[in-house]
C-alpha positions in Angstrom: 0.0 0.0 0.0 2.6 2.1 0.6 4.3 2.2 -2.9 0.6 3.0 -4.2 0.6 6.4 -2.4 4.1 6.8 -3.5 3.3 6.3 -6.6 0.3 8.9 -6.7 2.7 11.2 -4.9 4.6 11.0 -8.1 1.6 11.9 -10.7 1.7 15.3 -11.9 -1.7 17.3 -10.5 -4.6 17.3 -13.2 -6.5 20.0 -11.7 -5.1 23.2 -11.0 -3.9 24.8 -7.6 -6.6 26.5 -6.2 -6.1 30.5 -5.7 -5.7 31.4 -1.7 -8.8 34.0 -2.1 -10.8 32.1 -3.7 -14.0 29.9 -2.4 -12.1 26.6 -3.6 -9.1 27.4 -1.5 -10.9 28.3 1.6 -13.1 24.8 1.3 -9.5 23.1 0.9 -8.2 24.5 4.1 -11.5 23.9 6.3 -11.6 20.3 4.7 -7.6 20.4 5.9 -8.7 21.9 9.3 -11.6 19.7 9.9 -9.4 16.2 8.5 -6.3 17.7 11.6 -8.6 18.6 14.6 -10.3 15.5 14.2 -7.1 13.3 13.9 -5.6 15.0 16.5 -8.9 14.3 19.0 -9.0 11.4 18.2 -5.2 10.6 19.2 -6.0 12.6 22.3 -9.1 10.0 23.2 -7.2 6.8 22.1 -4.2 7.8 24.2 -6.1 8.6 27.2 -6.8 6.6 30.4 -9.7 7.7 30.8 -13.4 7.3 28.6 -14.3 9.8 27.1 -16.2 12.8 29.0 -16.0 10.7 31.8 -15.5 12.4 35.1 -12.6 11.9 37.4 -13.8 9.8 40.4 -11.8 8.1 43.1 -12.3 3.9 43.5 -14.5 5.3 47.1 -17.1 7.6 44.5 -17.1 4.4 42.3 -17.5 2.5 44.6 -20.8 4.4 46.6 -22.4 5.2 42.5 -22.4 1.2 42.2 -23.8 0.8 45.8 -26.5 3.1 45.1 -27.4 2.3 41.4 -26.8 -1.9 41.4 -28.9 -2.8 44.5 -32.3 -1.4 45.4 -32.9 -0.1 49.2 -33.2 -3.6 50.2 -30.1 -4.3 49.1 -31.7 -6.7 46.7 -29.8 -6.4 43.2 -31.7 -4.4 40.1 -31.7 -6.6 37.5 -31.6 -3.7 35.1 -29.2 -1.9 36.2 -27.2 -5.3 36.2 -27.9 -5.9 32.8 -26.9 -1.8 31.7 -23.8 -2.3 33.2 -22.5 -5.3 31.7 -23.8 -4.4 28.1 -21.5 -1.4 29.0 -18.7 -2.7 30.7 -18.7 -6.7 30.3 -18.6 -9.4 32.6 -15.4 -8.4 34.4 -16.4 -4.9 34.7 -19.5 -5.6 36.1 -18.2 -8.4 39.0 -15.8 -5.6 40.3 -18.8 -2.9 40.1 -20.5 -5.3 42.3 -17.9 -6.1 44.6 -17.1 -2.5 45.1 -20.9 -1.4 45.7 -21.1 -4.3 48.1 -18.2 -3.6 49.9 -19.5 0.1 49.9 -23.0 -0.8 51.5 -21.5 -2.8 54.0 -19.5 -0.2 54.8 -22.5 2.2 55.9 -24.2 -0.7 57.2 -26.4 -0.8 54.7 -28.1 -4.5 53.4 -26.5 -6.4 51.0 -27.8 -9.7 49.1 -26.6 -11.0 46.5 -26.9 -14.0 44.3 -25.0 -17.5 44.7 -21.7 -17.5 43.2 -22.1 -18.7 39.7 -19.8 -21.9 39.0 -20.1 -25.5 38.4 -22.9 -27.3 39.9 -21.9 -28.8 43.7 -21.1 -32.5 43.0 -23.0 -34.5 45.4 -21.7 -36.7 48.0 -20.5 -40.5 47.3 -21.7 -42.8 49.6 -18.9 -44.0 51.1 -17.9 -48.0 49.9 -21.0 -47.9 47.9 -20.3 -50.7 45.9 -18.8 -52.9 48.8 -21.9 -54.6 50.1 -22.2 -55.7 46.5 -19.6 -57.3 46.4 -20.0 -59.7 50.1 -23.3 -60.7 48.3 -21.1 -62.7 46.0 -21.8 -67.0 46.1 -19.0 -67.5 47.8 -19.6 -65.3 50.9 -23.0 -66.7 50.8 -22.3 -70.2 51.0 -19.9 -69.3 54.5 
């Protein structure tokens, strides 16, 4: 791709220059100006750490926001805020929002359920030697 550009780079122009006072020239520089600014914003974003016009907020704001906007009064979880928040932020983003909102309602003693842990089933218990009264029923332990 790059030899392409070179390449055009090379062509002689086919249309002329446009004259500075004229209405072609001033469209060519706001085209110009509008192609920078937005380049350069857009560099600005990428190479932030921060989403865009997002507010600055310490982990304790975060942390009270979740409290308040993930769990009702009852501290019973709101299913659609659940569901906002991890269309918005994933499934990672959402288990630390909950953790931190937790932590932060417990803090002001405020209730706090939440769901089972989600994981593999519990296996159930084995019956220990199961299979070992089966076995003393053979013939030959009946015949004794």
């Amino acid at each position: 791709m790059g030899s392409r550009a070179l390449r055009s780079s090379r062509l002689p122009r086919l249309v002329p220059a446009a004259k500075p006072d004229s209405l072609e020239g001033v469209a060519d520089e706001i085209a110009e100006w509008v192609a920078t600014t937005g380049d350069a914003i857009a560099d600005g974003l990428l190479q932030s750490n921060q989403a865009p016009f997002a507010a600055p907020a310490s982990q304790r704001e975060l942390s009270e926001f979740y409290g308040r906007t993930l769990f009702g009064p009852q501290g019973l979880p709101l299913a659609p805020a659940w569901q906002a928040e991890f269309q918005r932020v994933g499934a990672r983003g959402l288990v630390e929002a909950v953790q931190g909102g937790a932590a932060w309602r417990r803090e002001q003693g405020l209730p706090v359920h939440l769901p089972p842990p989600a994981g593999p089933p519990p296996r159930p218990a084995e019956a220990p030697h199961a299979t070992r009264g089966a076995q003393d029923a053979t013939p030959a332990a009946q015949e004794e």
